[in-house]
C-alpha positions, 0 to 999 in steps of 0.5 A: 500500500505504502509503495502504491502511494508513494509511486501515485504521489510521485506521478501526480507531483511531477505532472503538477511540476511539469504542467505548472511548468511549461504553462509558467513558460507560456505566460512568461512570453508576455508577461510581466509586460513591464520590468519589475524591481525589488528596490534597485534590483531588477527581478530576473526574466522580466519583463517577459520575452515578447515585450523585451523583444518587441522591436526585434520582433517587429523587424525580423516580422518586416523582413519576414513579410517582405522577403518570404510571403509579399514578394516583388514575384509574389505579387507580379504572378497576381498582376498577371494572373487572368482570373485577377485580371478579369476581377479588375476588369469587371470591377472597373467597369462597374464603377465606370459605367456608374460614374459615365451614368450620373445624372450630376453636372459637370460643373458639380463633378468638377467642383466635387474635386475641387478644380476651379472651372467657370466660363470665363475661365474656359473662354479665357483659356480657349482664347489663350490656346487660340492664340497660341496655336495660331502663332504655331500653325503660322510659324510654318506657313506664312510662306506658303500660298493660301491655295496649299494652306487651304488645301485643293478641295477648298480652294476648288469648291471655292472657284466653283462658286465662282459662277454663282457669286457672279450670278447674283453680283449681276442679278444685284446689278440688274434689279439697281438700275431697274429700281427708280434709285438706279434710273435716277443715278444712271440718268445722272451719269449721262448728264454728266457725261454729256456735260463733259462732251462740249456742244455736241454733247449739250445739243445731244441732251437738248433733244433726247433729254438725260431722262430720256437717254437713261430710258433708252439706256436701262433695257440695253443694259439689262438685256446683257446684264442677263445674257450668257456673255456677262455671265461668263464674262464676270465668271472669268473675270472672278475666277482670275481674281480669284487664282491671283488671291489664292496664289499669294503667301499667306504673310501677305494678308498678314501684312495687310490685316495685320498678324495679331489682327487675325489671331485676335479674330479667329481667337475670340470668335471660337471662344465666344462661339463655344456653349460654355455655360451649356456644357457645364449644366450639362450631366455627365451621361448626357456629356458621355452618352455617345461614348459611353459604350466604347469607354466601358466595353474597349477603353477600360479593358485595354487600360486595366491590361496596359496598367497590369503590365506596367506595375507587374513591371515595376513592382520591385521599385514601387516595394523599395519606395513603399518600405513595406518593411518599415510599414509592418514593423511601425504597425507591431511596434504600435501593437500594444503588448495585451493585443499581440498576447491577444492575437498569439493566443487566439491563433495558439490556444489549443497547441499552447494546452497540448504543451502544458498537457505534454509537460503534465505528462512527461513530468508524470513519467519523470515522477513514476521513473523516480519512484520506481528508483526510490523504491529500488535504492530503498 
């Protein structure tokens, strides 16, 4: 009975030991959480081994994240990856499609991100541009004839209507000297002529009289002014103008109109003529309504590809420049000492039972192999 009790009393202290032990061991990896002292003395094994070792840790958890888990070729097959590529591609078009579809203004979209847009603002800047943009055309081609600037259609489609410009001049002409206005200034032109001609012309106007002459002169001048043969006369005549027109260089009618002139005109007209304060009431679907369609279903695929190329390329430099290391290391450092117990527990629990268990066990056989050689020296 005595050696019964004497080996149960062994095994059950050395697993009480052993178990006690191992869960001392465990609880000495967090705590104390600060050093203890016995006056000036600082008591051994304080604080506890992760609250000592906080910084260190936090390091060697930077390079570890950096080196063996989020790696630069970690993260490029992810880039790459078509599943991962697909994701973004449909996440992009959703949030595309939504913001193509709002029915907010531009004005207010523009405002949201505080870029200062208001219509004299854009007329100015148009303007501005306007300018510019002349001067730079213009660098280049005032040496150049109007024909080449304008181009062999338009300067053709221009001589074209030639004929048509002369077919009014002359229908303009001919309703002016069929109009009382008209006789009247024709009979005053005879009078004057007439008057310039000495005797005869005197004697002349004695008999027909100046009203008289300019009667018999109007349906003569508006038979040929309608006739085939000043038609194709002041067609030719304008067509010839015209070739000489086109012909000169461009710094001639610089020249003549002067070269600020010109920008000054051609600036404020398409600023003035651009519907500013329409566009800007205007909502971005409206705006993107046309579009829209090619933007979300061709232009957005072909970025989210290019943009996953460009950054699987250069995920090395975007890690150096990020210091994901440091970022990791400043976040554990920031931990409190209960949290990261907390988090180590949470994820240990179960194995840090089955040490403190095991250390029952082993201390449980260490204790029955003692009282098997206590009973075999006694």
């Amino acid at each position: 009975m005595d050696t019964f009790f004497i080996i149960v009393m062994m095994i059950v202290i050395g697993a009480l030991i052993g178990g006690m032990t191992n869960s001392l061991a465990i609880k000495m990896l967090f705590r104390p959480f600060e050093p203890k002292f016995i006056g000036s003395f600082r008591v051994p094994f304080t604080p506890g081994l992760i609250p000592k070792r906080r910084n260190e840790l936090a390091e060697q958890l930077g390079h570890m994240v950096v080196e063996h888990l989020i790696t630069p070729a970690g993260l490029r097959r992810k880039f790459m990856d078509a599943s991962f590529q697909k994701q973004m591609v449909d996440w992009a078009k959703e949030e595309v499609n939504r913001l193509l579809r709002s029915e907010q203004s531009l004005k207010a979209f523009l405002e949201d991100y505080d870029i200062p847009v208001d219509e004299q603002r854009v007329k100015t800047f148009v303007y501005q541009f306007t300018l510019k943009q002349y001067e730079v055309q213009m660098e280049n081609r005032r040496h150049e004839t109007l024909q080449s600037v304008l181009g062999a259609e338009l300067t053709n489609k221009g001589k074209n209507h030639m004929h048509d410009v002369s077919t009014y001049m002359l229908t303009q002409l001919d309703a002016y000297i069929s109009s009382a206005q008209g006789k009247q200034k024709l009979s005053g032109l005879v009078e004057q002529y007439l008057g310039g001609q000495g005797f005869l012309g005197n004697m002349v106007a004695s008999f027909l009289g100046n009203e008289g002459i300019a009667e018999k002169i109007q349906p003569t001048l508006s038979k040929y002014i309608n006739s085939s043969e000043a038609q194709q006369w002041l067609t030719s005549l304008l067509e010839e103008e015209y070739d000489k027109w086109i012909g000169k260089e461009v710094h001639y009618f610089e020249s003549k109109i002067g070269a600020s002139n010109i920008a000054d005109w051609i600036a404020t007209m398409v600023s003035t003529s651009l519907p500013i304060q329409g566009w800007m009431e205007r909502s971005i679907a409206d705006h993107m309504q046309v579009v829209r369609p090619y933007v979300v279903q061709t232009f957005v695929p072909k970025i989210i590809h290019h943009m996953g190329g460009y950054l699987a390329d250069r995920i090395p430099e975007i890690m150096q420049k990020l210091h994901l290391s440091d970022i990791v290391k400043q976040e554990v450092q920031s931990f409190s000492v209960e949290r990261l117990e907390e988090m180590v527990l949470s994820i240990s629990k179960k194995e840090f039972k089955m040490i403190t268990y095991l250390g029952a066990l082993l201390g449980g056989l260490i204790g029955f192999v003692q009282s098997l050689i206590v009973l075999f020296l006694s």
